[in-house]
N, C-alpha and C positions, 0 to 999 in steps of 0.2 A: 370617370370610369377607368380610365389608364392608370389615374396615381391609386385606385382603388386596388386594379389585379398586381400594380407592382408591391403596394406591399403586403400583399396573401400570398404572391409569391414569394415574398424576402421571409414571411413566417415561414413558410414551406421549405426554402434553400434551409433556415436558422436550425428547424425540426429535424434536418439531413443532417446538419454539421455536427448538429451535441446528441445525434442518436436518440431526441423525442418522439416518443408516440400517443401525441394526444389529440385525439381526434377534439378540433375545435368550430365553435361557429364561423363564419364565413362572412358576417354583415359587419361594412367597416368599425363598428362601438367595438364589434366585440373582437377585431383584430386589434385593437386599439387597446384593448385590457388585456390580449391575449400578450401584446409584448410588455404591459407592465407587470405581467403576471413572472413572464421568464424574465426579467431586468434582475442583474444580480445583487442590486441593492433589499430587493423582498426575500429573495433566496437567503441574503446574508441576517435577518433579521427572523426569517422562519428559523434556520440552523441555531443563532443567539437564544432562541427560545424556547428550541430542541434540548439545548445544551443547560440552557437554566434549570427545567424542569427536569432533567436527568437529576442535574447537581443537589436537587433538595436533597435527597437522603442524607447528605452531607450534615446537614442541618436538624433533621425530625429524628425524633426519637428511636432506635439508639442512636445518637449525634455524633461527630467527629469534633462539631463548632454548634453549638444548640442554641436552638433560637427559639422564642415562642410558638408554640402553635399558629398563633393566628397571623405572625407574619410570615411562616411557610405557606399557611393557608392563602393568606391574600398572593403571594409568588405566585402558586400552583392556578388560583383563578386568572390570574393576569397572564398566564401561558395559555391557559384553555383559550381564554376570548381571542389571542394572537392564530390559533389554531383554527378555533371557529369562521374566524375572519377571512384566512386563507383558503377556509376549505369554502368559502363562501364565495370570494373571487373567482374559485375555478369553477363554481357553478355555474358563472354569470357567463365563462370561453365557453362549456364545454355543451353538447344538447342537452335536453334532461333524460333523456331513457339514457345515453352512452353513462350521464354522471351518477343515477340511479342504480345501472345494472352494475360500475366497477365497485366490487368489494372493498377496495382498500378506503375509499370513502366510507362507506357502512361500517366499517371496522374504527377508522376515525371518529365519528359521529358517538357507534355507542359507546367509545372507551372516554369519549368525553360526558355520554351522561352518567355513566358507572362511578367515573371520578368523583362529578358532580357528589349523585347520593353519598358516597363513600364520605367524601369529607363533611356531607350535612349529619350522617350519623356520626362520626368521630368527634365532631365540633360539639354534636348535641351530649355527647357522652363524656367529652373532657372538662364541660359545664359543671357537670354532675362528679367529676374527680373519679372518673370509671374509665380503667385502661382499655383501650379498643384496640383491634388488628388494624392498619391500612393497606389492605392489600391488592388495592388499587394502587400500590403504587410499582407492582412488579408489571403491568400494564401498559408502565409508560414508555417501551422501548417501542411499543405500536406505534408511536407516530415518528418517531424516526425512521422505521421501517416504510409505511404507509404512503408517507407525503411522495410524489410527483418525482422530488427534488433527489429521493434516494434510490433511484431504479437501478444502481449498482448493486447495493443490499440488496435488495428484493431480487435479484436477479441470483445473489449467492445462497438467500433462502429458498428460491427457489430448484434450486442447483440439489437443495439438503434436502428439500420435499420430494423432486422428483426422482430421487435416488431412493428413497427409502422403499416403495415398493420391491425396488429389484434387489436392497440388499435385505427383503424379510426372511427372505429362504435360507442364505446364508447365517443372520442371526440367530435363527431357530435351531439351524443345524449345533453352531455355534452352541448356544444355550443346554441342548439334549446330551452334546457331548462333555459338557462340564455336569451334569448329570448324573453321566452315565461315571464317567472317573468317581464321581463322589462317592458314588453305591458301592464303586470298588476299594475304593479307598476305608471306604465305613466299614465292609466286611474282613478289610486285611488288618487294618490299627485299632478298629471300633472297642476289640475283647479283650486287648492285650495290657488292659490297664496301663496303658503307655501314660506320660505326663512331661507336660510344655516345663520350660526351666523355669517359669513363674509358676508351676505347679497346679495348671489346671489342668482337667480331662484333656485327652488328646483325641481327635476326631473319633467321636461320640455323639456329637452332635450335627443329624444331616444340614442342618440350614449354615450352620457354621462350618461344617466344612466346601457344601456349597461355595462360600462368600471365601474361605483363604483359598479355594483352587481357583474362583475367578478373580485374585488379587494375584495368583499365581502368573497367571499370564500375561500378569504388567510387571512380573519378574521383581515386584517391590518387596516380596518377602520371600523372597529365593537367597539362599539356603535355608531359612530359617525352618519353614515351616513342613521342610524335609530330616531336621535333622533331631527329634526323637525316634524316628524311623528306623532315621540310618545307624542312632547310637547301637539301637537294639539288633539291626540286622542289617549287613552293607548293601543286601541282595533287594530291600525293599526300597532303597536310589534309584532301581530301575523303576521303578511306578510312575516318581517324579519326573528323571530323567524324560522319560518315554512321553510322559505327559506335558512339556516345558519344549520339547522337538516340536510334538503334533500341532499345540497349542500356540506358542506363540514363533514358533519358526516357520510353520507349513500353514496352518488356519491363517493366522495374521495376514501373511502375506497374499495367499488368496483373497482374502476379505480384501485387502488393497486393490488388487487385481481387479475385484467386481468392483469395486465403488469407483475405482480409474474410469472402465469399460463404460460404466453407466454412466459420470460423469461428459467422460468422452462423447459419448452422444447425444445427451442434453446441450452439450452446449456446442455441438454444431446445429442444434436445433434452434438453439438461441441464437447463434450469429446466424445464421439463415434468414430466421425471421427480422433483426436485423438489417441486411443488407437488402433484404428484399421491401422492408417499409421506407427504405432510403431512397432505393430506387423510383418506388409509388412516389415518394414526396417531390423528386429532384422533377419527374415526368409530371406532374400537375404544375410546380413551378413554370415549367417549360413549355405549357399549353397554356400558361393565362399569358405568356410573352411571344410567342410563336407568329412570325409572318412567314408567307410563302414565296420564297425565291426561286424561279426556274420551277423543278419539279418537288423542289424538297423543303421542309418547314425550316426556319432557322428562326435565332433571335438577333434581334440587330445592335449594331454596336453599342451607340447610345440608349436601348434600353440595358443591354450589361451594366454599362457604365452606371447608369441609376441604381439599378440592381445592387450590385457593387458597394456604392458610395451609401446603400443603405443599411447592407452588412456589416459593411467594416469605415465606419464614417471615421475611425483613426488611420485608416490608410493613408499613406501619400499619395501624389500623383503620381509619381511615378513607380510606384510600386502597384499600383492600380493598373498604370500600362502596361506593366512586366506579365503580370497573370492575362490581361486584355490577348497579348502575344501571343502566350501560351496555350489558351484557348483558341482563339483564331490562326489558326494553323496559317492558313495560303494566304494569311494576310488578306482577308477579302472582305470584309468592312461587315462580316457576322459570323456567328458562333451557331454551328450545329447541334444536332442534339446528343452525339456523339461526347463532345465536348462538351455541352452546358452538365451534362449528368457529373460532372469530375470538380463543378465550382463549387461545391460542399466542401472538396477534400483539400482543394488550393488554397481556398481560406483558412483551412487548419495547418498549414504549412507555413513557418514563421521564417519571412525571408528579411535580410537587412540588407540596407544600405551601406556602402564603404566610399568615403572618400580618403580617394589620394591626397593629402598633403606630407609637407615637407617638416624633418624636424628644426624644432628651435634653434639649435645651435648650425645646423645648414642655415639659416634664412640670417643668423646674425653676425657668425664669421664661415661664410661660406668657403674662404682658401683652406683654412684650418681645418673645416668639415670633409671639403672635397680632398684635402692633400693623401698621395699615397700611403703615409704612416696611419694614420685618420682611416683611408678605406680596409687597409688592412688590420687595423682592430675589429672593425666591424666585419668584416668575411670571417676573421678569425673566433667572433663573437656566435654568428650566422649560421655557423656548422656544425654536425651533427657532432663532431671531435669532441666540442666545448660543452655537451651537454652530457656525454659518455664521462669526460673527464671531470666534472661535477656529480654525474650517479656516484661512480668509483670516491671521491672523496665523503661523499654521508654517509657510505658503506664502511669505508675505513675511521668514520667519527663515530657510526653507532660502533665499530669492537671497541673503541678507546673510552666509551661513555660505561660500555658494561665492567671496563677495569677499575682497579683502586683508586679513587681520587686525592687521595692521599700523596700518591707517589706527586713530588715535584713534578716531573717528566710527562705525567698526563696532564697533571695542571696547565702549564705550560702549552701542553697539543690544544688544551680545549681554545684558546686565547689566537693559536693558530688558525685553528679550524673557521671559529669568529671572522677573523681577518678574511680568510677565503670569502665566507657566505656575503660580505661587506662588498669585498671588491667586484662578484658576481654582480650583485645588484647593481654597481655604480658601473658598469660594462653594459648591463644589458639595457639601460638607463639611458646611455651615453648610444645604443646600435639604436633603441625602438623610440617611435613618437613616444613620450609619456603616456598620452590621452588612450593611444593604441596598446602600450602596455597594462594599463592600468580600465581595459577596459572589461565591459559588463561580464564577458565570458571568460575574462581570463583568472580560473581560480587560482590556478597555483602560482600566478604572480602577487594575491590578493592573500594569499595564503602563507608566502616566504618574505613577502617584503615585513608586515607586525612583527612575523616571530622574528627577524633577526634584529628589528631595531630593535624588538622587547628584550634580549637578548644583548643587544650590544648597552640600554641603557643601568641593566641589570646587573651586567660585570664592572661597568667602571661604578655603580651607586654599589655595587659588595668592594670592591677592592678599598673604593674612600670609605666605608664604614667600618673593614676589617681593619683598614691602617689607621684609624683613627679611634679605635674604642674596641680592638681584637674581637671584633663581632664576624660570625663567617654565616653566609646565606646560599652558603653554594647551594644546595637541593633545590632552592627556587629555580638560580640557573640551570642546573640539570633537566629540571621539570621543560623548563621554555626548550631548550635544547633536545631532546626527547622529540617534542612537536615538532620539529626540525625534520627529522627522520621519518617524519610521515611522507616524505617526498620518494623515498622510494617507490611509492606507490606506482608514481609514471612510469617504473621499470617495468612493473607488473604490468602496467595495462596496455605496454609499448609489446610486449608480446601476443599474436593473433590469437591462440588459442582463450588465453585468459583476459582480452578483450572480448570477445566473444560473451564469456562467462558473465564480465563485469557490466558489458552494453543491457546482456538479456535482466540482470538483475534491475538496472538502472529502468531498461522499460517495463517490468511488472511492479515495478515500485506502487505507482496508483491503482493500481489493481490489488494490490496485496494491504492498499489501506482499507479497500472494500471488504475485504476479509477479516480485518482488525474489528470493522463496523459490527458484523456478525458476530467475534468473539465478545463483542461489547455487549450487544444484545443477550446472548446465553448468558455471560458471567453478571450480567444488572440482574436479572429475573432469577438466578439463582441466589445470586444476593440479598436480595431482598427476603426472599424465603426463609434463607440462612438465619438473618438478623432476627426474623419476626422468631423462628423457632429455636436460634441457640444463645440468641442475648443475653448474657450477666449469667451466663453460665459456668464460665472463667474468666478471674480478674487478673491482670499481672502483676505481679511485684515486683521491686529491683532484687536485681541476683543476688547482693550480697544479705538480702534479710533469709534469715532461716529461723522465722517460727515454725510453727505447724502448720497455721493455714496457709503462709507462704510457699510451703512445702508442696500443698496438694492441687495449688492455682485457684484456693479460695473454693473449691467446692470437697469436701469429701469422699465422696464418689469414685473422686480419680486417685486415693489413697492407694500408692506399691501397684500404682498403672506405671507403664513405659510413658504415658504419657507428661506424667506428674517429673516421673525421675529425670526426663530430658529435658524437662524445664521450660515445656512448650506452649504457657501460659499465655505468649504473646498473640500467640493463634489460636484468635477467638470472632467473634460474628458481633463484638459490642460495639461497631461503628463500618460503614462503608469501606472507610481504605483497608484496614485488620481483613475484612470479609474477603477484597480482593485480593489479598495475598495470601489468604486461606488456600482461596481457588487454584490460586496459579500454582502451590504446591502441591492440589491435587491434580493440576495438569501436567505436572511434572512426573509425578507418581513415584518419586520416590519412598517417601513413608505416607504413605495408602495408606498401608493397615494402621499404622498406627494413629493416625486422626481420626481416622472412620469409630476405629473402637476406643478414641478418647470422646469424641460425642456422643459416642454409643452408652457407654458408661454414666455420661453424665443425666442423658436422657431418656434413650430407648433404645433397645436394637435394632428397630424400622428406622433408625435415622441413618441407619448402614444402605438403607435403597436410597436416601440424597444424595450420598457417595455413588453410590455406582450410578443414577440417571444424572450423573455432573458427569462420570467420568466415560459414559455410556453417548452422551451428545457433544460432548466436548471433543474428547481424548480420539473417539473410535471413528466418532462420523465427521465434525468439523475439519479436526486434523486431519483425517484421510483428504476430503476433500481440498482442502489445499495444499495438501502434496502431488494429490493431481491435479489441480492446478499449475504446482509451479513445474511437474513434470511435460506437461501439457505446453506450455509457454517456453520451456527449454529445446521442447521438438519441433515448434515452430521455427525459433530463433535458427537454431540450427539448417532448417529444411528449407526457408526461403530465400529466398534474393531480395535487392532492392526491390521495394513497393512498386507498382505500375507506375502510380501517380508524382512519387518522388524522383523516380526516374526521366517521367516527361519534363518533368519545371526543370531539375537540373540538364537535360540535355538542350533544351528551347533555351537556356540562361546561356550556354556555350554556344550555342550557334549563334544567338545574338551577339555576340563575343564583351558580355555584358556578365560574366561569373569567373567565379575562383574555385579549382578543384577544389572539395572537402578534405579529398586526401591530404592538401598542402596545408590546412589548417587544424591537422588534429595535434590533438597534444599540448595543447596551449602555444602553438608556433606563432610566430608575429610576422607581417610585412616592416621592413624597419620604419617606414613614412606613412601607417595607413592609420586615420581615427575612424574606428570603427567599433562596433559594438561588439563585434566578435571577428577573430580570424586575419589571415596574413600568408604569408609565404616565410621560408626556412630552407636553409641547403642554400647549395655551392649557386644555383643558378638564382638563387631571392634576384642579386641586382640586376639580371636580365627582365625576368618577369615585372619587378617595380617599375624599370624603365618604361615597360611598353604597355602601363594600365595609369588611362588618365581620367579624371573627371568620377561618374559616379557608375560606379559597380553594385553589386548584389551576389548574395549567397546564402544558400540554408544556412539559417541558423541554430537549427537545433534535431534533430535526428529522434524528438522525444514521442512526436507524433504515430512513430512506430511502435505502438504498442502491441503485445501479443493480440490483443482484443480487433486491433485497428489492420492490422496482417490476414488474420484469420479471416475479419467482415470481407477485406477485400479477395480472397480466395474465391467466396463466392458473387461478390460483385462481378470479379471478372467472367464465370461464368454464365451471367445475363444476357442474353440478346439487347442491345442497345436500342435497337428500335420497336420490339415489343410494346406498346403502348400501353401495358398493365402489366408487367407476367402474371399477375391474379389481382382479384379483387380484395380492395382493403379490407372488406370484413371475415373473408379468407385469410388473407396473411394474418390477420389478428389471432384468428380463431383456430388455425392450423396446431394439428395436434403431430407428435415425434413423426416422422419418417413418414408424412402426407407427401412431402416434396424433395424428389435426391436430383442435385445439380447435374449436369450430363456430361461437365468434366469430374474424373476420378481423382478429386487432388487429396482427398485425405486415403483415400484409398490406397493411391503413391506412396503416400508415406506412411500405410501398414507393408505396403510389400518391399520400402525399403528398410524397414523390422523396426521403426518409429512404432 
């Protein structure tokens, strides 16, 4: 019964730490599946399968790399059954009404039996040599979205869903008002027999002028499609003008405004819900282990320690004690519940071991190591002098790299510069353990040491090839040298302000791939559409052929189009990769109009609504969205302090006097004697502190854990009552709709009235 509640509680702690919310069965089988289910070998094998079934289009027709029908076919069945499988598994964890009632299974299910038909009618009709649509295969981003595994996605789809009511009123307004411009526009250019430099009508026609005043506001055909206007009369600029302010100076940025706003509150809705299913999990964990001490429940040492060792079974031991510490505050041989609620987040905090030893050359000519000359290289190596007076020299090698390489004189510098970067290394070589320099976190020693050997083996294999056969390769070495100069960088990020900038970027990094996810999702299903409807509708040719049909991109149609004359043949929908870089130049919006109305041309003028519902969910609402986002994660970074939690483990590490400031190891600093996986000491006082750290230490290793995501949950973590034995019921927290629940600290609210 004991090794039963420990590990439903080790699911429980697991569900806390990766942010799960799957309500699962309870009987040991099905704990038992429930952890083969999260084991990341199935996750890695679902994702492979994800990614395979994406990649067909690659392959079916229109192809990149074409492959028979029937061996896409057989791919596409051999993912389904992978798919089927898995959704089969979570059947067996989850109850049957909880697995019944979530959607995202039912959406699973039927997108696999739609597949199913879809490929038994294509198969039956390629039999028959009869072209079919597959368009079941714009479908398939459902199960990337869908599965368990992608609750980031779905969390950023949902971000787009729950937004969309609140910005309808805006888009409407939005819409009425490109309307209302048209009708004015129709009635001031409509008579005047005006004419485009290609010589067609000049708005004359309401739908077309509709479609250039709403290209207008992506400013991709600004001037252009003001300047029959302006030829005939400078006074009717103001139309545009006026129109180009409201529209995309003053609307736009409203329209931001609301999609930030709404945003904004969705996803304290989401971290709420969040931190509050954390909580429910860490407090059930904490009831199936719970004895009673004196007057109050706690858990006792030895069930942690199991606890523990079942979580993180790569733990050390003594990195097991160090957290053991940390939680048991008074040292009193249990963990309250105060405490146990916080072992989610210590597990997610990645600490290392550092041991003290001694360098090589100490242990093997010690006088020569220990001698005055000897320590004074090394203080002189240690200080912050020697690391300014290396900025200042790649400073003064990138001016000399942007001069003539011709002149003797720079020649010469660059051979110079060489020699410095040489002797740096064999200095810093000579101050730090090896093992310690050359360790896991130290980039920019992992970074300068290749380029300068690549670099030193470079210039003496060019000098022996120039002197021996007048052959010169300098640009290679320019190239490697160049890379050199990336080292500035640490100047950059040695200043607070733009550390700040570079930390914030660094932690929305996996957050901003969530969003890539989503970009992937729009741009595949547009894709696919694309292909199915503008395939071998332009073919390219090489630039230097000029027949006629080369001329027109193989289709007629586009004859004395801007499309044709630009030579824009290569942007076409006759295979996956061409499609996405279709897209991405209409996410750029630079020439809008003129793709739109080279498809237009080829096919229909209703292919101009593809253009604009690409650039209508892409451009207005994706994009928004994650610019509030990344504005969002900038006001955080900015507004908080150390996490609670990382602030507890690093101060319990100091009082244990069992840690190393952060501050003394940023920047790639080294202790001169530590092998360690990360980190060190640096400055005038390193040989004080070396001397008086012996045996085995610890320290944060990695600050990555702070993510905006993981900032914000804890905002409202902290504002929980710790002893609350539910703040709500789970199927409440589940089912909790915007603004049921407002924490009773104002912490976002702070940071409106600090004008965040």
């Amino acid at each position: 019964h004991e090794e039963q509640d420990l590990l439903l509680a080790a699911a429980y702690v697991s569900d806390a730490q990766y942010n799960r919310n799957v309500p699962f069965k309870t009987s040991p089988p099905a704990i038992r599946l429930y952890y083969f289910y999260n084991h990341w070998t199935m996750r890695g094998v679902t994702y492979f399968f994800i990614c395979v079934d994406l990649s067909l289009a690659l392959f079916e027709e229109p192809a990149l790399f074409p492959l028979p029908f029937l061996v896409t076919s057989i791919a596409e069945v051999l993912c389904l059954t992978v798919f089927l499988g898995r959704l089969v598994h979570f059947a067996k964890v989850t109850p049957q009404m909880v697995f019944w009632k979530d959607t995202k299974n039912i959406c699973i299910m039927v997108t696999i039996v739609l597949t199913l038909m879809d490929l038994i009618v294509s198969g039956s009709l390629e039999t028959a040599n009869i072209h079919s649509v597959r368009w079941s295969r714009a479908l398939r981003p459902v199960f990337l979205v869908n599965f368990p595994e992608s609750r980031q996605i779905r969390r950023a789809f949902r971000s787009v869903r729950n937004t969309l009511p609140d910005i309808l009123c805006v888009s409407l307004l939005l819409l009425l008002s490109v309307l209302l411009f048209s009708l004015v526009g129709w009635k001031l250019f409509g008579g005047r027999e005006l004419r485009t430099v290609e010589g067609a009508p000049y708005f004359t026609d309401i739908l077309e002028i509709v479609f250039e005043l709403y290209v207008l506001v992506t400013t991709a055909n600004s001037p252009d499609v003001m300047m029959p206007a302006y030829d005939f009369n400078w006074w009717y600029s103001l139309f545009f003008i006026t129109y180009t302010i409201i529209k995309t100076y003053i609307f736009m940025s409203v329209f931001l405004a609301v999609v930030y706003n709404n945003y904004r509150k969705h996803l304290k809705d989401e971290i709420r819900k969040l931190a509050y299913l954390k909580h429910h999990k860490m407090t059930e964990a904490f009831n199936l282990l719970k004895v009673k001490v004196g007057t109050e429940f706690v858990v006792k040492e030895a069930q942690w320690k199991q606890l523990a060792k079942v979580m993180a079974p790569d733990f050390s031991t003594s990195h097991l004690e160090l957290l053991l510490k940390v939680s048991d505050e008074g040292q009193k041989g249990y963990v309250d519940k105060m405490n146990f609620l916080r072992v989610a987040d210590l597990l997610n905090i990645q600490v290392v071991a550092i041991n003290i030893k001694r360098h090589p050359l100490e242990a093997g000519v010690p006088r020569v190591y220990r001698s005055p000359a000897s320590r004074l290289v090394q203080e002189m190596v240690r200080h912050r002098t020697f690391v300014w007076v290396y900025d200042g020299i790649i400073l003064t090698n990138t001016i000399f790299i942007a001069l003539d390489e011709k002149n003797p004189f720079i020649s010469n510098a660059e051979c110079l510069f060489l020699s410095l970067y040489v002797i740096e290394i064999l200095l810093k070589l000579y101050t730090y353990e090896p093992r310690a320099y050359f360790g896991r976190k130290q980039f920019w020693n992992w970074f300068d040491t290749p380029i300068i050997i690549t670099a030193l083996v470079a210039t003496v294999a060019n000098t022996t090839i120039q002197s021996a056969r007048k052959y010169n390769s300098q640009q290679v070495l320019d190239i490697v040298m160049i890379l050199r100069i990336l080292r500035l960088l640490r100047v950059i990020v040695s200043i607070q302000r733009f550390r700040v900038i570079v930390t914030t970027l660094i932690n929305i990094g996996p957050t901003m791939l969530t969003f890539g996810g989503l970009v992937l999702v729009v741009y595949y299903m547009f894709a696919i559409i694309g292909m199915e409807v503008f395939h071998g509708k332009v073919h390219f040719f090489d630039p230097n052929y000029t027949t006629p049909e080369a001329l027109v991109c193989g289709n007629p149609a586009l004859k004395d189009s801007a499309f044709a004359r630009g030579r824009y043949c290569r942007n076409n929908f006759n295979d996956l990769a061409s499609t996405f870089i279709v897209l991405m130049e209409l996410t750029v919006v630079n020439h809008f109009l003129l793709l739109a109305e080279g498809f237009a041309l080829m096919t229909h003028q209703a292919a101009k609504l593809y253009v604009i519902s690409f650039h209508v969910v892409t451009v207005i609402l994706v994009v928004n969205i994650f610019i509030s986002f990344i504005l969002e994660a900038f006001f955080v970074a900015y507004s908080l302090e150390k996490s609670e939690v990382g602030t507890a483990i690093e101060k319990k590490i100091q009082e244990l006097g069992t840690g190393i400031q952060a501050e003394d190891v940023e920047d790639g600093k080294l202790i001169g004697n530590v092998d360690a996986k990360d980190g060190g000491f640096s400055g005038d006082d390193g040989d004080d502190k070396r001397k008086a750290l012996k045996g085995l230490y610890f320290r944060i290793a990695s600050r990555k854990y702070r993510t905006a995501d993981t900032l914000l949950q804890q905002m409202f973590e902290s504002e929980m009552d710790p002893e609350d034995e539910a703040p709500r019921p789970l199927d409440e927290i589940l089912n909790f709709v915007p603004c049921d629940v407002y924490p009773k600290s104002p912490s976002f609210e702070n940071m409106h009235e600090m004008g965040l």
